[in-house]
Every structure is written in structure tokens, then in C-alpha cells.
C-alpha positions in Angstrom: 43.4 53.2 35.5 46.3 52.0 33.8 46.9 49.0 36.6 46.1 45.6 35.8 43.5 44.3 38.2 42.9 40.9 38.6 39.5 39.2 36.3 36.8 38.4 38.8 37.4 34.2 38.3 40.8 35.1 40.0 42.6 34.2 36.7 45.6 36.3 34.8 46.0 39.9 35.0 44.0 42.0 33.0 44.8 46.0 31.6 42.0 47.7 32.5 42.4 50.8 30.5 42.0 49.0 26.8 39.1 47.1 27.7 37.5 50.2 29.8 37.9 52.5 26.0 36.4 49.1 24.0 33.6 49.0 26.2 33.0 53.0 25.8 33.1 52.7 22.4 30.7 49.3 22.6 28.4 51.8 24.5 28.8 54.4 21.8 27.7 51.7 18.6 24.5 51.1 21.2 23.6 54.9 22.4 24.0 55.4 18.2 21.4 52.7 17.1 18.9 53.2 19.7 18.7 57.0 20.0 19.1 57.6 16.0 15.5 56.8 15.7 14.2 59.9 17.5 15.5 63.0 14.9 14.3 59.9 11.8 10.7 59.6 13.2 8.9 62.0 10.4 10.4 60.6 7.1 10.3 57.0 9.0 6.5 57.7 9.2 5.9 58.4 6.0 8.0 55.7 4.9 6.1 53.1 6.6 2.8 55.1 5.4 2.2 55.7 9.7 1.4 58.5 11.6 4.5 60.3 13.8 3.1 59.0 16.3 2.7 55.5 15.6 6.6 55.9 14.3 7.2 57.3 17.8 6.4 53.8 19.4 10.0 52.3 18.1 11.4 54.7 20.6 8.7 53.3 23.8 9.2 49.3 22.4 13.1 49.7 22.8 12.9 51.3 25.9 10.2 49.2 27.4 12.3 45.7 26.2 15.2 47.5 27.6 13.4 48.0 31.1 11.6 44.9 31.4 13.4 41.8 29.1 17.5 42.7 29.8 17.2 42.3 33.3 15.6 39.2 33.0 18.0 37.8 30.0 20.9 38.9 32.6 19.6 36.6 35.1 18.8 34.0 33.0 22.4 34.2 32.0 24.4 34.8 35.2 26.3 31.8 35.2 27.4 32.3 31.3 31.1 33.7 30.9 30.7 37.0 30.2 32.3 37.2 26.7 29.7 35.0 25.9 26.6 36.9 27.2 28.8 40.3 25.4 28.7 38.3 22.3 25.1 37.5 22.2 23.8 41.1 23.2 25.8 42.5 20.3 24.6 39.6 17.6 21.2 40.8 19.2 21.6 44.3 19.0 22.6 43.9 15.3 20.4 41.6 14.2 17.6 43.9 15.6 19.2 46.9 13.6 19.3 44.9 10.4 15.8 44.2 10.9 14.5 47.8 11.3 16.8 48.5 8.4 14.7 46.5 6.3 11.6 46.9 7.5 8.2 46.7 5.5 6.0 47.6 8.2 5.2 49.1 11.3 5.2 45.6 13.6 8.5 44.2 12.3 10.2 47.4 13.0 8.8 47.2 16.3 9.9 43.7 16.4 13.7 44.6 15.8 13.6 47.5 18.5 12.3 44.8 20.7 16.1 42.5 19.8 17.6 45.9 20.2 16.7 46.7 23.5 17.6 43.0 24.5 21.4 43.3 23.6 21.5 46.4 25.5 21.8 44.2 28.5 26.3 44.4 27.1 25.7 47.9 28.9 25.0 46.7 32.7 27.5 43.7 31.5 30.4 46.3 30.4 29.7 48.2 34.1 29.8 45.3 36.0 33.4 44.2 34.6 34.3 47.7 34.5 34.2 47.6 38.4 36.3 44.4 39.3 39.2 45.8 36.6 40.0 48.6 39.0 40.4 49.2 42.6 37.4 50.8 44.5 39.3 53.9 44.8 38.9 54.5 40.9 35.4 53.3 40.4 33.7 55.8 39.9 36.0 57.0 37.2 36.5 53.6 35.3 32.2 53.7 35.1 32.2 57.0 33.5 34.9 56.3 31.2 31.9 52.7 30.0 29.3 55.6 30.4 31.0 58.1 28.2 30.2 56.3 25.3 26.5 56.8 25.8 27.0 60.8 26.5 29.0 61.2 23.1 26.5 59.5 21.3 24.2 62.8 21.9 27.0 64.5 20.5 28.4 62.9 17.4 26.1 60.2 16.2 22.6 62.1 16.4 23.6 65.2 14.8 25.4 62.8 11.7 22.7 60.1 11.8 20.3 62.8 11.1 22.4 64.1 8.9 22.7 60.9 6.5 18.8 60.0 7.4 17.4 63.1 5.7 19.7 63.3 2.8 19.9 59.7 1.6 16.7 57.8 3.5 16.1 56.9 7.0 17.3 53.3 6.5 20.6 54.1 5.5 22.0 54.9 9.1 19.9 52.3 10.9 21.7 49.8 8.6 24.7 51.8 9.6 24.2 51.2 12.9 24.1 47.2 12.5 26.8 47.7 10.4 29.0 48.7 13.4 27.4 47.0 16.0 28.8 43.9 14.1 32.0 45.6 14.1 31.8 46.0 17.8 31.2 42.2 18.1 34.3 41.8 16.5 36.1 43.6 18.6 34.8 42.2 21.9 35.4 38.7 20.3 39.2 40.1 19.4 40.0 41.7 22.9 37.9 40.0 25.6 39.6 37.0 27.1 37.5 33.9 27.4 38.4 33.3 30.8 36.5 36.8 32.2 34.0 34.6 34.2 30.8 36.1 35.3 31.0 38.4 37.9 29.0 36.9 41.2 28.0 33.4 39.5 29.2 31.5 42.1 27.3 34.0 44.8 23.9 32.5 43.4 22.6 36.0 42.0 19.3 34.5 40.9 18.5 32.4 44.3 19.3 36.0 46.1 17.6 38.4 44.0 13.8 38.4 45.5 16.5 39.2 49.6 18.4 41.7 47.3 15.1 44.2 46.3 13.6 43.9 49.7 16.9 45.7 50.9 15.7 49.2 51.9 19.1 51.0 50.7 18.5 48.8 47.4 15.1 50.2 46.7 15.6 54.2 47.5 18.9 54.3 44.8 16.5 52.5 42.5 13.5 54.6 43.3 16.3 57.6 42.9 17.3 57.1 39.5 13.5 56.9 38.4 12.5 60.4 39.8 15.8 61.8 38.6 15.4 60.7 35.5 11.4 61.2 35.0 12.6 64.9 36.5 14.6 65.4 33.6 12.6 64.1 30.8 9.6 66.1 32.0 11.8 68.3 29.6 14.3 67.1 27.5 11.4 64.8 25.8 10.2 68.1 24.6 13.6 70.3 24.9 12.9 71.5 21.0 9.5 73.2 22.2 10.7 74.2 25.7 13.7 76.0 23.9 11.5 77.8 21.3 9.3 78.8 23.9 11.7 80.6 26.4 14.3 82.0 23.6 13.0 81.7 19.3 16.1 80.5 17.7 16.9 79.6 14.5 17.6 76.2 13.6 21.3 77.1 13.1 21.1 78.4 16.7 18.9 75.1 18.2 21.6 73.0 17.0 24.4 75.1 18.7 22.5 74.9 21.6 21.8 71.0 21.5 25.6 70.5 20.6 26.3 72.6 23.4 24.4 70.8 25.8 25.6 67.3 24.8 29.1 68.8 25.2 28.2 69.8 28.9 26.7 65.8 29.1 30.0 64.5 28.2 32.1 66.6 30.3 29.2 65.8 33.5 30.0 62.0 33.2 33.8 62.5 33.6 33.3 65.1 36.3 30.7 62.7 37.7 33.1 59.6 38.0 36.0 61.5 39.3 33.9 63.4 41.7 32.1 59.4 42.5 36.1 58.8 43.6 37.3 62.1 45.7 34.4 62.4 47.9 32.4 59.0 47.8 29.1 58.4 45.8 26.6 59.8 48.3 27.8 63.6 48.5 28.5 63.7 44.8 24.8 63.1 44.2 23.6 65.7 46.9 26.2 68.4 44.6 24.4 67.3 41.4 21.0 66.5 42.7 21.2 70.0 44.1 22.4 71.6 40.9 19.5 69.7 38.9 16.7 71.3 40.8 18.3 74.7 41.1 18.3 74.3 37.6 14.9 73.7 36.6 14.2 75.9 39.0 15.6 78.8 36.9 15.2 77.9 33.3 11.8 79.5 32.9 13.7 82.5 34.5 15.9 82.8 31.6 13.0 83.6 28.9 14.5 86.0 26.7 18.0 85.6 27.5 19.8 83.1 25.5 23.4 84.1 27.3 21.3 83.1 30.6 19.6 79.9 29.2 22.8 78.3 28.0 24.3 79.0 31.3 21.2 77.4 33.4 21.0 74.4 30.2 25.0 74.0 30.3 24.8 73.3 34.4 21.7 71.0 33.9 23.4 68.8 31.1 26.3 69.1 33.7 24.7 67.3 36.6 22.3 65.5 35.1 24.5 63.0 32.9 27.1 63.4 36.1 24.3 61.3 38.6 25.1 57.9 36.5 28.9 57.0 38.1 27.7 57.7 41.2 24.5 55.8 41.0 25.8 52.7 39.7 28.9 53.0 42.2 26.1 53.0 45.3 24.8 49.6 44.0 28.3 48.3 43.5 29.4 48.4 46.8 25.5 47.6 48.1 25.7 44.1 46.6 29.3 43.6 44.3 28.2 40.0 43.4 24.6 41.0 41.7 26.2 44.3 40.6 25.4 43.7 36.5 22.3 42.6 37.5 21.4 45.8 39.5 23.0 47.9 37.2 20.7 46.3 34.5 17.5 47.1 37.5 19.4 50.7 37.4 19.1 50.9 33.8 15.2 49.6 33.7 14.8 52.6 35.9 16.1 55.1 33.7 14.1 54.1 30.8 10.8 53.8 33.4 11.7 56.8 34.2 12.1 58.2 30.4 8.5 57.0 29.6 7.1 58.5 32.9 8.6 62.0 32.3 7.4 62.0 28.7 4.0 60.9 29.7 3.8 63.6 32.6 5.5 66.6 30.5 2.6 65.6 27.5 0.2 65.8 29.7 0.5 69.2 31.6 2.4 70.8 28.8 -1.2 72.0 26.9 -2.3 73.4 30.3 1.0 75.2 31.7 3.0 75.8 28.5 5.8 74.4 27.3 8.0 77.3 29.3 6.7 75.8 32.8 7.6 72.0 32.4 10.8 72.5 34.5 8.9 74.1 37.3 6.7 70.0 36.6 10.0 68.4 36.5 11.5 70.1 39.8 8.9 68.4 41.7 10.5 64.6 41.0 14.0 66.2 41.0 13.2 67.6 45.0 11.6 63.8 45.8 14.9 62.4 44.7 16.7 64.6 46.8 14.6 63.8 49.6 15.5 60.1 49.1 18.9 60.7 49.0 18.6 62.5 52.3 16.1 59.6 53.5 19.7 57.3 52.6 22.0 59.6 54.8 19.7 59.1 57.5 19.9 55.2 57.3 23.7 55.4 57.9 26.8 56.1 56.5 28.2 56.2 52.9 30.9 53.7 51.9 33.9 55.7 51.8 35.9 56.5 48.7 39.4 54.4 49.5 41.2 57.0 48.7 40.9 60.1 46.8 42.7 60.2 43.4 45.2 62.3 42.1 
């Protein structure tokens, strides 16, 4: 990944490996400020003088302005360079942060995750450079290595925004977080040339959009990604219950197991990309789709048995955060022109698909226990599979171009 590849406006070289870290570590600043709400939610409540649930509705705003308003702020800026549209998301994504940061109220806190989940639309932006900086043959691997930032965020920034929220006030890492979002600005404004066009302008991405959805292939890897996704937060939406439930644990031992499990997300994108580039994007997903349900399958099995649970939760976190690369890689070489702007459509799926398996694990949870909702979440993860399966009947897979060393 250490090639130059030529920018998609056909101008100078550019090194793909520096901007492919900078946009991780873009991705990283964003996972930070929009998940760092979710451990803050009980002294943010009783900051704000709201109940834990009300709080809980910054974390359904973000993800509904992520799933509804990026796409549409990509295709109202398709024709923009893309350090420009970068730019903007990130002035966004800060500005919303400063905002929650300061706060008097429940509605203007909602109000700034709203700006938040706007910028996020740098995340489909950063994936749809990432794939016209390397050859098709290393795809999958230069997505993981924009994804990654997302998967280390579980791992490094929760646990220390947490950390920092409960000992000095729940504002003090949201205000962090704009803090470095503006530093990620800075470095995007630094390190991105001006002349990195955008991707597929000259294709007409809006005028094509309404052909593009009616694609069959186009719908089931959408449709995909939402029942994977509501599979898996059937569960992890409630993983501290679920957890409790099939093994007690202290909280010394629930945050070994979470940092444990964000450690297997991590290593699942890599393994994801690389395994996106060896064998082509289709029969990595049957792998990891088939791993997923086998999975929730099994973890009610494992009641009792923490050696067992952490070896059933390590494969889980394994193929779950693996099926991203992939994905995205299916609806690069569908349609390479609108790829950021189905890669946005990708992304509103994931967070449809958030809300849905937190809607459907709150529901049935009182009735079947907290220990069943993987048995509740298997049922999505087997109708992805089955799409997947309905794909390979369609016809073939693009081919990898050639597998990697």
C-alpha cells in the first residue's frame, strides 16, 4: 500500500499509505466524539436535570442525522473537491462537539449531535478516496486500514473518555473531542492536496442515483448490512446485561472482557480487509457471516463458563467488525463512480440497523431474558446470510485481481 496511485482527477501521484493512516486516525477523532456519549449518559442526565433516558436520545439524534442527512449533504456536494467537503464535515463535527460541550439543555445538545452526525459524512468521503489510492487488488485492505480508526475507538477512547467523564465532569471529554476534531481539520487541511477532485463528479452521481438503488445487487448488500448489523445490536446494545446474565463478573472483570472484545474488533477489520483481497468480497462475508450466527448461536451455551464466553465473544467481535471491508468493497466495484455516496447509503444502514436492533433486543428482552437475545439476533444474522446466498445466485463475484502477499 506503499505505491503511489494516481488521484481520481487524473492529476499527480499521490502516496497512499500517509493519507490512508490520516484518514484512520480522522475516523478515530469521529468514532471518539460520537460513541463517548454512551458510558457519560447517567451523570449527563443529571447534569441536564433529564432522565437516562431522555439523555439516551443524543445517541438516536446522531445516529438518525448520520442515517438520513450525510447522504443527502454527500449528494448535495458531489461535484465539491473533496478536501473541501473533508474540511466542512470536520468544522461540522467540531462545531457540533463544542456545542454539546456547552450545553444548557436537553434540545441544544440534541442540536449539536444533529452537526455531529452531519460531518460524519468525512467517513464515506475518506472510503471513497481510500479506494482510487490503491489498486483493486489491495482494496479491501486500504478500507480497513480508514475503518480501523473506528474499531480502536471501542478500544482506547471509550474506556479514557469514561475515564476523564466521571472524574472531572461529562463535559470535559466532549470538549475534548472538538478539541481534536479541530486538530484533525488541521491536518486534512495540511496533507490533502487541493487538487484530489471528487470521485465520480463528472459521472453525474446525483442524475444516476434514483437507476443506482433500483439495481437488485445494489439493494441486497444494502439490505445486508441492515440485518447484520440489527443482528448484532440485538446484543451488544445491551452487552453489559447479556454478560451479567450468562457469567456475574466484577466490574474489574466486565472491563477485561469489553477491552477484550474491542481488541478482537480491531484485529476483525484488518483480518477482514486482507481476507476482502485474497479471496474476493463475496466468500469473505459467507466465512464471517457464518461465524456470526454460529456465534450467537452459542453464547447462551456458555452460561457459567467465562473461559467459553470469551472464546464464543472473541470470534463474534472477530467477524462482526471483519464484514465492513468487504461490504464497502461489494459497492465499490458495483458502481466506482457513486462509491462515497453508497458507502454513505452503507453507513445509513448500519446506524438503521443500530436503532432496529436496540429497539427489537428492548423489546423481547423482559419476555426471554437478557441471556436469550442472541438466540433474537441469530434470526437477522441467518436472513443476511440468506441474502448473501440470494447474491451468489444472481452471478458471479468480482474477482480479487490478485491475491496479496
Amino acid at each position: 500500500m506503499t505505491n503511489p496511485a494516481p488521484t481520481p482527477s487524473g492529476g499527480a501521484a499521490l502516496p497512499a499509505l500517509p493519507l490512508l493512516l490520516l484518514f484512520c486516525g480522522v475516523n478515530l477523532v469521529i468514532g471518539s466524539g460520537a460513541f463517548i456519549i454512551s458510558p457519560l449518559l447517567a451523570p449527563l442526565a443529571e447534569g441536564l436535570g433529564v432522565g437516562i433516558a431522555g439523555a439516551g436520545q443524543a445517541v438516536t439524534a446522531y445516529a438518525l442525522s448520520t442515517a438520513v442527512l450525510a447522504p443527502l449533504a454527500l449528494a448535495a456536494t458531489a461535484r465539491w473537491p473533496r478536501r473541501r467537503v473533508m474540511l466542512a464535515a470536520l468544522a461540522l463535527f467540531a462545531a457540533g462537539n463544542a456545542v454539546c460541550a456547552l450545553a444548557p439543555g436537553l434540545a441544544v445538545l440534541l442540536a449539536g449531535r444533529v452537526l455531529m452526525g452531519v460531518g460524519a459524512v468525512f467517513v464515506p468521503v475518506a472510503a471513497g478516496i481510500a479506494v482510487t489510492l490503491v489498486e483493486p487488488a489491495r482494496r479491501g485492505q486500504a478500507l480497513a486500514l480508514v475503518f480501523l480508526g473506528m474499531s480502536l475507538s471501542y478500544v482506547v477512547s471509550l474506556p479514557l473518555g469514561a475515564w476523564l467523564g466521571f472524574r472531572y465532569g461529562w463535559r470535559v471529554p466532549i470538549a475534548g473531542a472538538a478539541g481534536l476534531a479541530l486538530l484533525a481539520l488541521a491536518a486534512i487541511a495540511w496533507r490533502v492536496p487541493r487538487s484530489l477532485a471528487a470521485a465520480g463528479a463528472e459521472a453525474g452521481p446525483q442524475s444516476n442515483l434514483g437507476a443506482l438503488l433500483r439495481q437488485p445487487e445494489v439493494l441486497r448488500v444494502l439490505a445486508t448490512t441492515l440485518a447484520y448489523f440489527t443482528a448484532i445490536f440485538c446484543v451488544f446494545s445491551y452487552i453489559g446485561p447479556v454478560l451479567q446474565a450468562l457469567v456475574p463478573m466484577s466490574s474489574g472483570q466486565m472491563s477485561l472482557t469489553l477491552m477484550l472484545f474491542g481488541c478482537s474488533g480491531v484485529a476483525g477489520t484488518l483480518i477482514g480487509g486482507a481476507a476482502n483481497d485474497r479471496w474476493g468480497p463475496r466468500r469473505s462475508l459467507w466465512v464471517q457471516m457464518s461465524v456470526l450466527a454460529l456465534t450467537m448461536a452459542l453464547l447462551p451455551l456458555t452460561a457459567g463458563h467465562w473461559p467459553a464466553l470469551m472464546a464464543v465473544l472473541l470470534a463474534w467481535g472477530t467477524a462482526g467488525f471483519g464484514m465492513m471491508a468487504p461490504q464497502q468493497s461489494r459497492l465499490a466495484a458495483l458502481a466506482p463512480a457513486q462509491a462515497p455516496l453508497l458507502f454513505s447509503f452503507n453507513s445509513s444502514m448500519l446506524y438503521f440497523g443500530t436503532a432496529s436492533g436496540a429497539a427489537i433486543g428492548g423489546a423481547l428482552a423482559p419476555r426471554l431474558g437478557f441471556i436469550h437475545l442472541p438466540w433474537v439476533g441469530l434470526v437477522a444474522a441467518l436472513l443476511a446470510l440468506l441474502m448473501l446466498v440470494a447474491s451468489a445466485w444472481e452471478g458471479p463475484q468480482p474477482a480479487p485481481s490478485a491475491p496479496t502477499a
